[in-house]
DSSP file (Angstrom, degrees, kcal/mol; ACC not computed):
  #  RESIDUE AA STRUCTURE BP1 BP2  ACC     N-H-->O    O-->H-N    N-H-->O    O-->H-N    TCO  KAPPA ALPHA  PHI   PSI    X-CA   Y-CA   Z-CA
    1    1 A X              0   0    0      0, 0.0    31,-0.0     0, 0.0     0, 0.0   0.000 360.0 360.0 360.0 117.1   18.2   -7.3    3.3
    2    2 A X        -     0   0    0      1,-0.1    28,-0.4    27,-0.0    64,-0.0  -0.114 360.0-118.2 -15.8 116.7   15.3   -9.0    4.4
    3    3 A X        -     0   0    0     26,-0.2    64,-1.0    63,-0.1     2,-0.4  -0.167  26.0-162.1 -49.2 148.0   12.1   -9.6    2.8
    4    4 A X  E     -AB  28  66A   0     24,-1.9    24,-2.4    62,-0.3     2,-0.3  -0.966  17.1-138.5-136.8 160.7    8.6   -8.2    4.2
    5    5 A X  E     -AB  27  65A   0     60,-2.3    60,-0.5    -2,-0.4    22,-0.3  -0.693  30.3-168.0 -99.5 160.5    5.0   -9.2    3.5
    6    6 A X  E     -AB  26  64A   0     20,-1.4    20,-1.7    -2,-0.3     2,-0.5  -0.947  16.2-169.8-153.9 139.9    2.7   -5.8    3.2
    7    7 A X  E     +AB  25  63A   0     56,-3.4    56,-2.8    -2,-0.3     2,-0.4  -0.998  13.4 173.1-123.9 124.4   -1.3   -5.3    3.1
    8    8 A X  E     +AB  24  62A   0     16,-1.5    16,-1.6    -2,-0.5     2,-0.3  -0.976   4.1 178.3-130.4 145.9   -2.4   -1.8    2.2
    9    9 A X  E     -AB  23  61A   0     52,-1.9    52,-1.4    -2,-0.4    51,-0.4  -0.955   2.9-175.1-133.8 142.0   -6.1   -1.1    1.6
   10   10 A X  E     -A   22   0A   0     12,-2.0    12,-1.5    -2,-0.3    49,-0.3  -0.922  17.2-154.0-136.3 170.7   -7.9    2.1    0.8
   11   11 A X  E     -AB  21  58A   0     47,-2.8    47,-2.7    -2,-0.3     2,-0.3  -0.895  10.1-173.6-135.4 175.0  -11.2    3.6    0.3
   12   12 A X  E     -A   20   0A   0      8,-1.0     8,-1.3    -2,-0.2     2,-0.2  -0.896  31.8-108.2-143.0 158.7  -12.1    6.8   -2.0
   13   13 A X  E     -A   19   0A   0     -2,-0.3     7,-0.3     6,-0.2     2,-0.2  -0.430  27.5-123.5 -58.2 159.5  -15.7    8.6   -2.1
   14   14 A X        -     0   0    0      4,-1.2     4,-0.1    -2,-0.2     6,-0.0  -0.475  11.7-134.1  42.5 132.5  -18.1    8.2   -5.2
   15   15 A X  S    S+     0   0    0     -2,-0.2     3,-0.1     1,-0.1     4,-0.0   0.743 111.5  45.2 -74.5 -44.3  -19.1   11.3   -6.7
   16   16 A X  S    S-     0   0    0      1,-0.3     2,-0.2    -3,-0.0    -1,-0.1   0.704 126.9 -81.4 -64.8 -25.1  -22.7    9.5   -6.7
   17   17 A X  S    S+     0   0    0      1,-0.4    -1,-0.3     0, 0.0    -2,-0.1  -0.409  93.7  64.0 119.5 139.0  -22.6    8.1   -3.0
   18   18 A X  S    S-     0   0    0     -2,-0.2    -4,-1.2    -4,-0.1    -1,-0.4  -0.196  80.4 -85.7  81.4-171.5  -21.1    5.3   -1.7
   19   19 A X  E     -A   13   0A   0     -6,-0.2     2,-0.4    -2,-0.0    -6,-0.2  -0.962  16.2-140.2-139.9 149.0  -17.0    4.5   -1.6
   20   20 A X  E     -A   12   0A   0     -8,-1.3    -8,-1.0    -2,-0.3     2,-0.4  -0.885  40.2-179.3 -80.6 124.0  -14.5    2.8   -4.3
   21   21 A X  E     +A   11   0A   0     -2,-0.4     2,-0.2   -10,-0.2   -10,-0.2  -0.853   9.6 171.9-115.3-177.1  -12.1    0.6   -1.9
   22   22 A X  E     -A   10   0A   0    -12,-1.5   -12,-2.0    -2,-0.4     2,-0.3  -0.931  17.4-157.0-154.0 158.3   -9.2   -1.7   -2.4
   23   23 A X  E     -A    9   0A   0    -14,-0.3     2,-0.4    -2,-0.2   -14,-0.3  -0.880   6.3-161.8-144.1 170.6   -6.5   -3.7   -1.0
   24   24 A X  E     -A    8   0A   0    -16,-1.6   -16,-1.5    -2,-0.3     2,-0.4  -0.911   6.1-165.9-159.2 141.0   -3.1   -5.0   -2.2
   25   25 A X  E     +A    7   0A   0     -2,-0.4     2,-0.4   -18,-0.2   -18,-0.2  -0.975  25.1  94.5-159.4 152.9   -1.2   -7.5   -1.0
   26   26 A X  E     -A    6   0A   0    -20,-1.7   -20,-1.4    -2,-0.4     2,-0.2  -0.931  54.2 -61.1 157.4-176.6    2.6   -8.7   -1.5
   27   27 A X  E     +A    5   0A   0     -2,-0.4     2,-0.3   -22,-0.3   -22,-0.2  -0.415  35.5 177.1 -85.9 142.1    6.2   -8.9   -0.8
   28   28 A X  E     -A    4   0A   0    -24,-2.4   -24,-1.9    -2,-0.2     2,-0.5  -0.955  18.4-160.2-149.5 138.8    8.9   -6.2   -0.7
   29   29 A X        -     0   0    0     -2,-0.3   -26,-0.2   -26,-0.2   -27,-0.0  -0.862  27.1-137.9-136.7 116.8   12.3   -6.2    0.0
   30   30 A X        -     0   0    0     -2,-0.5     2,-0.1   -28,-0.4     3,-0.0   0.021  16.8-106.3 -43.5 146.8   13.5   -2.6    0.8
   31   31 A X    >   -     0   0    0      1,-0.1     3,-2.2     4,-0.1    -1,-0.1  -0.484  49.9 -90.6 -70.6 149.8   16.8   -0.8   -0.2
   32   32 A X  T 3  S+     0   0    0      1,-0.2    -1,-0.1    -2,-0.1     3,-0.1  -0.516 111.9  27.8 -79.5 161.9   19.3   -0.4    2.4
   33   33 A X  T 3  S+     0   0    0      1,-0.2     2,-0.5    -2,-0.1    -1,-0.2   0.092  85.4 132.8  70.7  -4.3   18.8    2.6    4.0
   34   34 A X    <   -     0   0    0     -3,-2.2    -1,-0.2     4,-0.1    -4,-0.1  -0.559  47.5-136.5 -82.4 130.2   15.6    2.9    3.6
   35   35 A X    >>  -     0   0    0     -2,-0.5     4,-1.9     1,-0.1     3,-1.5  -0.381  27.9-112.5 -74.2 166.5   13.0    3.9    6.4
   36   36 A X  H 3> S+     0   0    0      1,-0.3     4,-1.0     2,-0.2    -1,-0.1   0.488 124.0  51.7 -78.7   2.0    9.6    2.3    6.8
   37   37 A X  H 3> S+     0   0    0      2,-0.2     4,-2.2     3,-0.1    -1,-0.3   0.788 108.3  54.5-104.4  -3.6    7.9    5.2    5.8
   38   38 A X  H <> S+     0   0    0     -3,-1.5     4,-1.3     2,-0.2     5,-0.3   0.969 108.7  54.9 -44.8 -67.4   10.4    5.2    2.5
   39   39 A X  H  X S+     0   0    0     -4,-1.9     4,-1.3     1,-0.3     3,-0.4   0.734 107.7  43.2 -41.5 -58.2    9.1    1.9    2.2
   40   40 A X  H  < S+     0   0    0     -4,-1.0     5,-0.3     1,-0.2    -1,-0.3   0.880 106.2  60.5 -55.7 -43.3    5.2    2.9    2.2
   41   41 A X  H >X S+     0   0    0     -4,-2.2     4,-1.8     1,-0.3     3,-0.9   0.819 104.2  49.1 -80.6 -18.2    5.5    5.4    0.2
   42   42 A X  H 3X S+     0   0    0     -4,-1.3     4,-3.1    -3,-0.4    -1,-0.3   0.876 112.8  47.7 -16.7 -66.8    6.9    3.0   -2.5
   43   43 A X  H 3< S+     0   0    0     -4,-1.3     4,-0.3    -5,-0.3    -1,-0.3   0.178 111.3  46.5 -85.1  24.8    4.4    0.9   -2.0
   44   44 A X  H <> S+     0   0    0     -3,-0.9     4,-1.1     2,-0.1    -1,-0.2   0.394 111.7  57.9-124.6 -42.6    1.3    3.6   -2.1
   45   45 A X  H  X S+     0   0    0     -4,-1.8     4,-1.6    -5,-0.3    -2,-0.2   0.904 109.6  41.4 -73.2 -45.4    3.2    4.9   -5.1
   46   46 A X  H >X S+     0   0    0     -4,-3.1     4,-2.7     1,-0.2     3,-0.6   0.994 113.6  51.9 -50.1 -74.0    2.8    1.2   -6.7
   47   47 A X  H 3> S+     0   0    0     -4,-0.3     4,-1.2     1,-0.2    -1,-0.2   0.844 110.0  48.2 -45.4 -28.0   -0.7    0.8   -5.6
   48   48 A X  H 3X S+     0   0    0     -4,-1.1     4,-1.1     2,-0.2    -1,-0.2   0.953 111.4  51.6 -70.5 -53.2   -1.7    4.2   -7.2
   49   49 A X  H << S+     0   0    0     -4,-1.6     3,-0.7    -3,-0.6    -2,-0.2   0.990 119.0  32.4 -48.2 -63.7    0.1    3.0  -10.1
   50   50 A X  H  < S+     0   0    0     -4,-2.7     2,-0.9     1,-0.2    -2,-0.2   0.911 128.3  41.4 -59.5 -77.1   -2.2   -0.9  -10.2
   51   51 A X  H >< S+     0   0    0     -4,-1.2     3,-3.3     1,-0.2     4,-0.3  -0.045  77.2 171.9 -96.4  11.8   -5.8    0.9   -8.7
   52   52 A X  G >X S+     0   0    0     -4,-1.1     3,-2.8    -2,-0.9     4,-0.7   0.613  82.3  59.7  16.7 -72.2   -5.6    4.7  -11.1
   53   53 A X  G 34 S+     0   0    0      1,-0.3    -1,-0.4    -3,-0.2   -33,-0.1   0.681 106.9  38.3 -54.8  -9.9   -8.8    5.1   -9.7
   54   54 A X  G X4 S+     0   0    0     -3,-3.3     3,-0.7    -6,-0.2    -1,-0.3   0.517  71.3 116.6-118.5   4.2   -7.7    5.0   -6.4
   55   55 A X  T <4 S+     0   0    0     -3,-2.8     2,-1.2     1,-0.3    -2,-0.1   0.888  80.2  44.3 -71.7 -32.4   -4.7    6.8   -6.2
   56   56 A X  T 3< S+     0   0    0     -4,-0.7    -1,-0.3    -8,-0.1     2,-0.2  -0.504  87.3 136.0 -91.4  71.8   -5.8    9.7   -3.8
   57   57 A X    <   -     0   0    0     -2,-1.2     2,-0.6    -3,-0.7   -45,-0.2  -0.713  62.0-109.6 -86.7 154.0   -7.5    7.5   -1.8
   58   58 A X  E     -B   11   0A   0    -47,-2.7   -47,-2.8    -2,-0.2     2,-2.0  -0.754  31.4-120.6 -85.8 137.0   -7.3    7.5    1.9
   59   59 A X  E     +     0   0A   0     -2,-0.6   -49,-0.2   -49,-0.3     3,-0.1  -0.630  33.5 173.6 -91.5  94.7   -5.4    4.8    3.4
   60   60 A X  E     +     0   0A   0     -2,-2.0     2,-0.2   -51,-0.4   -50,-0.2   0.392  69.8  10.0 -67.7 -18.0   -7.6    2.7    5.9
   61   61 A X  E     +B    9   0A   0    -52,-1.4   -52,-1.9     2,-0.0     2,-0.3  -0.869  58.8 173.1 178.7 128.8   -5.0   -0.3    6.7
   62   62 A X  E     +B    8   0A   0    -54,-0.2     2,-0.4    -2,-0.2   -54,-0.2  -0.973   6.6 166.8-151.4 128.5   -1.3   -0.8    6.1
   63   63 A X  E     +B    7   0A   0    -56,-2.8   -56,-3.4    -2,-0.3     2,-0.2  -0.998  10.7 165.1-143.9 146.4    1.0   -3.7    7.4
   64   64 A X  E     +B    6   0A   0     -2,-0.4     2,-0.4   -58,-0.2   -58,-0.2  -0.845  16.3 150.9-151.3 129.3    4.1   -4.6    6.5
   65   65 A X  E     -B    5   0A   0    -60,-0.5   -60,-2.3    -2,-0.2    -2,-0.0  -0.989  63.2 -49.8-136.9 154.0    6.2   -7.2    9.2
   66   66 A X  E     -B    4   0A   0     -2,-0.4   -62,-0.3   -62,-0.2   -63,-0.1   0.059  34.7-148.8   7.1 101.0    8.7   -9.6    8.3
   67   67 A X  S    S+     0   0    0    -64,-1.0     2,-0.2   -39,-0.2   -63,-0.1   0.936  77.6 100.3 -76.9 -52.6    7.7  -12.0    5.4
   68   68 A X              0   0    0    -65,-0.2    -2,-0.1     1,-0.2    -1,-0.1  -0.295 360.0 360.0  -2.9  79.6   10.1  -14.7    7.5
   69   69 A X              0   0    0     -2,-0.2    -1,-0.2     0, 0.0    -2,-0.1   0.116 360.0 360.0 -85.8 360.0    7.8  -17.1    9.7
């Protein structure tokens, strides 16, 4: 199966004001069968995991194409 490159960034509200964001960036290489929204949610599930503090965040920007130039 083919590799892919992925960016996800998200942002979260502040109880005070203002917003927490983040972004992620890396490599995946999916299971077969899997669809690409299998695939995000993997990878949302990971980021939640690295950012705690973001993990109900809304998701502002997500790519994932072909790591393969």
């Amino acid at each position: 199966m083919a590799e892919y490159h992925f960016v996800i960034s998200a942002q979260k509200p502040l109880p005070g004001g203002g917003f927490a964001m983040g972004d992620w960036s890396s490599r995946i290489t999916p299971e077969p069968g899997w669809s690409r929204q299998d695939t995000f949610e993997v990878i949302r599930t990971e980021f939640a995991k690295r950012y705690p503090e973001l993990g109900r965040a809304c998701v502002t920007f997500f790519s994932l194409e072909p790591n393969q130039l």
